[in-house]
N, C-alpha and C positions, 0 to 999 in steps of 0.2 A: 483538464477536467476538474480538478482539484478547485481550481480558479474560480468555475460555471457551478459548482455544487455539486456536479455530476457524480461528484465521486466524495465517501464521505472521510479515506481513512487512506495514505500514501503510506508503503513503508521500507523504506530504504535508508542508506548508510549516510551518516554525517556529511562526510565529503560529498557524496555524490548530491544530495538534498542543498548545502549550500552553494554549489553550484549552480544548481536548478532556479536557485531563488535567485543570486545573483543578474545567471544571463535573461531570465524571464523577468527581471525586475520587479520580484513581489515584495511585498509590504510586509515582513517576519510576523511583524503585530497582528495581523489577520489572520494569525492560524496557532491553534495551542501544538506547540510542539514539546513530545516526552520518550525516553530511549524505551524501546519496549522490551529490552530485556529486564527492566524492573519492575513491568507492566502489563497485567493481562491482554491479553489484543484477541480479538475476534475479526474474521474474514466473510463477509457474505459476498457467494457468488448470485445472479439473478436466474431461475427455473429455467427463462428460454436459452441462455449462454449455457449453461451444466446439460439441457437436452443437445443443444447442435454440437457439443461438446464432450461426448460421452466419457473422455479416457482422463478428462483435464483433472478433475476431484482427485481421482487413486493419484495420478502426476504429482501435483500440488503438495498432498498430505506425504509422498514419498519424501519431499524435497525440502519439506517444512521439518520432515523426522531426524533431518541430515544438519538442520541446523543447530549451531551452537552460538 
């Protein structure tokens, strides 16, 4: 999705991302990569996924509160 534009902001762990790039074969150049633990980061969900999804926000924001 990352790929197609679908999607504007991936965020996951070193290890697991260069993996992803590896067996997906992407081109590192095409994407501004920066750790976001030194960097604000914002998540937008879209209106129709958070309504057929009522519980996912409170879920999310629990589990983002657990991160260190």
């Amino acid at each position: 999705m990352l790929d197609l534009n679908r999607v504007d902001v991936v965020l996951g762990n070193r290890m697991n991302m260069n993996e992803a790039f590896k067996v997906l074969n992407f081109d590192r150049t095409r994407f501004k990569i920066f750790v976001a633990k030194e960097k604000p980061l914002a998540v937008y969900f879209g209106k129709r996924f958070l309504y057929g999804e009522p519980e996912f926000l409170g879920l999310f924001n629990s589990a983002m509160a657990t991160c260190k």
